[in-house]
N, C-alpha and C positions, 0 to 999 in steps of 0.2 A: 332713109339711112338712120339706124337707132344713134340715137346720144348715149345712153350708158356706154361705160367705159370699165376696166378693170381695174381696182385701186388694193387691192389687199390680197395675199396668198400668204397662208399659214403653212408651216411644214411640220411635223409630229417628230421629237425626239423619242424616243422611246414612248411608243403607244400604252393602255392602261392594262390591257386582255395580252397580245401578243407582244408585244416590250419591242416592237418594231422602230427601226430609224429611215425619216427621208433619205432618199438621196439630194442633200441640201443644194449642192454645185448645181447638182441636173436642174432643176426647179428653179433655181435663181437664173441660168444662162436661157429658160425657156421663157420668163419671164421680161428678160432683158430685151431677146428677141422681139418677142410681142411688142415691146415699146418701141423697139426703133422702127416698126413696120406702121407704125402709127405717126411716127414722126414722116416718116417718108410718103404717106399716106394726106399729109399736110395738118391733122391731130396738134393741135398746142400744147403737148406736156410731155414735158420732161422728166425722168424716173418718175413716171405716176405711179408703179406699183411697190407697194410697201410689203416687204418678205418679213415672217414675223416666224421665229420657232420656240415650241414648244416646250420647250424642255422640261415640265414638271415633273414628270419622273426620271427619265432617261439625264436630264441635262446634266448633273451632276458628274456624268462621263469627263467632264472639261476637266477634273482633277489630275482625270488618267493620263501615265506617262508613258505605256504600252502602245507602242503605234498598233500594234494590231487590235486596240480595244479602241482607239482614236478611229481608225479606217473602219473598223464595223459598225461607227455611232457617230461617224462624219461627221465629230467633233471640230475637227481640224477649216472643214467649209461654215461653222457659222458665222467668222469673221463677215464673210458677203453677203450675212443677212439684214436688215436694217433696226430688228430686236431680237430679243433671245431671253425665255425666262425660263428660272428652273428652283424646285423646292426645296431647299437644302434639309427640312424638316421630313424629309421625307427618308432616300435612300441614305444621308449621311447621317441623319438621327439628332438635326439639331432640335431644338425646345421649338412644340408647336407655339406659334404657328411665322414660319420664317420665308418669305418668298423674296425673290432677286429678280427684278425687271431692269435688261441691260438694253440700251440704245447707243446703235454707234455713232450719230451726227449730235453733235455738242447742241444742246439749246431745246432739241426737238422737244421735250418736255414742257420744259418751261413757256415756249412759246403757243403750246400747243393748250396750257392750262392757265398760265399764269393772269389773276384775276386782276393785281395789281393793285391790293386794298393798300394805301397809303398808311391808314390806320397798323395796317401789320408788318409791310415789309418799307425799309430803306434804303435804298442799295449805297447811301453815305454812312452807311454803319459802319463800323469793324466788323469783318468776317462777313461782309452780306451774302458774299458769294457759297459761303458754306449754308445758309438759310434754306432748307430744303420744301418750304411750307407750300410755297408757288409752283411746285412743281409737279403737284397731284392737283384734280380737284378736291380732295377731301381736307386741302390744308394740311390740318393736323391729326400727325399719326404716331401710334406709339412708335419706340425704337427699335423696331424688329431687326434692324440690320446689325444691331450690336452683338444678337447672337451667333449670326455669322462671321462677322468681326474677329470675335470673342475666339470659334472654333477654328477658324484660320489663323489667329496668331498664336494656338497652342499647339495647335497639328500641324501647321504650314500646309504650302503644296502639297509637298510628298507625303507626309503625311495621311493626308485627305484623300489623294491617289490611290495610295497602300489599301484603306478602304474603300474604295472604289474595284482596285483588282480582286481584293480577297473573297467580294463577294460574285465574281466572274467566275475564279478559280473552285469556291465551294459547290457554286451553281454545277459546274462541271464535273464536278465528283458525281454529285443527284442526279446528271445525266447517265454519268456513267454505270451508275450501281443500277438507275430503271431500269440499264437496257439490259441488263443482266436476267432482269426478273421478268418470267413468261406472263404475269398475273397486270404489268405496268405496259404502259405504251404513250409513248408523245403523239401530242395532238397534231402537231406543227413544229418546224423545223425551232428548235430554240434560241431563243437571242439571248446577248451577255445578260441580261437583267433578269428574265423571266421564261421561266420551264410552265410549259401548258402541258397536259399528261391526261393520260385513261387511267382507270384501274380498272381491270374485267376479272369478275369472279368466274369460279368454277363454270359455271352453266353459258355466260356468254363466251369464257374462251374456248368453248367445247364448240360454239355455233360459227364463231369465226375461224377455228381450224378446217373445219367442217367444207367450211367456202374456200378454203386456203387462204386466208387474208389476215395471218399471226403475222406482226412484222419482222423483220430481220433483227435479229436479238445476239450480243457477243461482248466480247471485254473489251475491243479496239473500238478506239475513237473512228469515226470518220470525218474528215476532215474535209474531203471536197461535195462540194452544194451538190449536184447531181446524185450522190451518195444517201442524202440525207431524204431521198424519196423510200427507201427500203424503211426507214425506221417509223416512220409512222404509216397508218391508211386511215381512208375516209368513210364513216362506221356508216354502211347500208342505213337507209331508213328505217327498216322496219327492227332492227337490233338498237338501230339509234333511240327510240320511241324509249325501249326497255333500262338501256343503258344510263337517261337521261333518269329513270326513277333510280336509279341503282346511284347513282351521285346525290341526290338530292337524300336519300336515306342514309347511305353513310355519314355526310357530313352528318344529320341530325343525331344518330348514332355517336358519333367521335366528340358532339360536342355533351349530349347528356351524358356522357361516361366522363367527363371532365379530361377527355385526353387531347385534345387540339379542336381548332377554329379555323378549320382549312377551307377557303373559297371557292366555287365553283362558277362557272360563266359562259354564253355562246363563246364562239370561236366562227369566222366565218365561212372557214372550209369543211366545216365539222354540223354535224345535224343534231349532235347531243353536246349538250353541257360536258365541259372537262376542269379538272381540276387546276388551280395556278400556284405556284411557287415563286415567292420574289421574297429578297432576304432587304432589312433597310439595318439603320443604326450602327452603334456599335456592338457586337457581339459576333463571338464564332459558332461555325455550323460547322458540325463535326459529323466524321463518318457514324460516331456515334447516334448523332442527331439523325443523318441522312434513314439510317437501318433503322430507329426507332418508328418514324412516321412510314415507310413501308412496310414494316413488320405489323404496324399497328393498323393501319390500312388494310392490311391482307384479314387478321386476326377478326375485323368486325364486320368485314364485306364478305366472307368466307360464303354466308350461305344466300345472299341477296341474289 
């Protein structure tokens, strides 16, 4: 009978390639389960598995007040995780470099680091309980939290939310005007945060019509998941090979012409590199914007 035991399960808010969220609920009642079969099993531990989510990119969703951007980023379940961290320097634009590590059992920290130099901390001081030094091992850290602080008490909630949806909403324009364009194709179904995309020149969409494998391309949203198989396909190998230098040469293209610095990265249902789209900070993305970067896309990939 092994001794190892399960003590840790991470869940992914918004992944860094696909902008993907756990299903946090599922994960945590799968995990719970596992425990009680262990207790019943005669195992001596109780809640041994510690659920920890990610939220570095995606978590800043917690702003959102839109249930339907809550239910697709299962905001709503990280209450039943036992941490949750997320970048606020990231999507929300505050001053690098600004990170939030929430724990929901009071003390875990502290208990978990605190060194107990006499020399540093007293807990007969005034205010000891505000003393945050015990609470990392690194002691002493600068005030990163004040610029969260700072952004939260100028923007509030809804505030913070508003940018959170507006960049849903933009993102969805950019979907909308790809699928307009026979030259653009999604890689993968897209999440609120993040558009993964193709762009095929002349000669590869001549070889993919060829196959019949141009995706479904129109002005209407689709809306339900089964749907969203018409809008992308998964580029053959031997197209993939080709496609994969045709990414790699335009970005270098877009960025010596000094017109953008656009990412490219696997995908793991995809054989070639595809382009990514994620919008952070404050600023708006305009249809202006949206038509410039595929117009200018198209302009420099024309003969690759």
């Amino acid at each position: 009978r092994r001794s190892e035991f399960l003590f840790f399960v991470a869940c992914t808010a918004g992944s860094t390639v696909r902008g993907s969220f756990d299903e946090i609920a599922e994960i945590v009642k799968v995990c719970r389960d596992y425990e009680s079969r262990g207790l019943k099993s005669g195992c001596q531990y109780d809640r041994s598995i510690w659920v920890h989510v990610d939220g570095a990119w995606g978590g800043s969703a917690i702003f959102s007040s839109r249930p339907e951007v809550r239910s697709d980023t299962h905001m709503d379940e990280i209450k039943l995780a036992d941490s949750f961290t997320f970048n606020p320097h990231k999507m929300l634009g505050a001053p690098q470099q600004t990170t939030a590590f929430i724990v929901r059992h009071r003390n875990a920290l502290r208990n978990a680091n605190a060194a107990g130099a006499k020399y540093l901390f007293d807990p007969r001081k005034n205010g000891a309980e505000y003393d945050l030094g015990d609470l990392s091992y690194t002691c002493g850290r600068r005030t990163d939290a004040v610029k969260l602080w700072a952004m939260w008490k100028y923007y509030g909630r809804l505030g913070l939310g508003a940018r959170v949806d507006q960049k849903v909403d933009e993102l969805q324009l950019f979907v909308d005007e790809l699928n307009r364009r026979q030259s653009f194709c999604l890689a993968c179904k897209p999440w609120p945060f993040n558009v993964n995309f193709f762009y095929f020149p002349p000669r590869i969409r001549d070889k993919l019509m060829e196959r019949g494998l141009i995706p479904f391309h129109d002005n209407n949203r689709i809306g339900n998941e089964e749907n969203w198989v018409h809008r992308f396909i998964e580029v053959p190998e031997d197209i993939a090979q080709e496609l994969a230098e045709v990414s790699v040469t335009l970005k270098l293209r877009l960025h010596e012409a000094g017109e953008m610095i656009i990412p490219y990265q696997p995908l793991t249902n995809q054989k070639a590199d595809c382009f990514r789209l994620v919008l952070a900070g404050k600023k708006n993305f305009s249809v202006v914007d949206i038509n410039h970067i595929l117009d200018t896309m198209e302009k420099y990939g024309a003969d690759l």
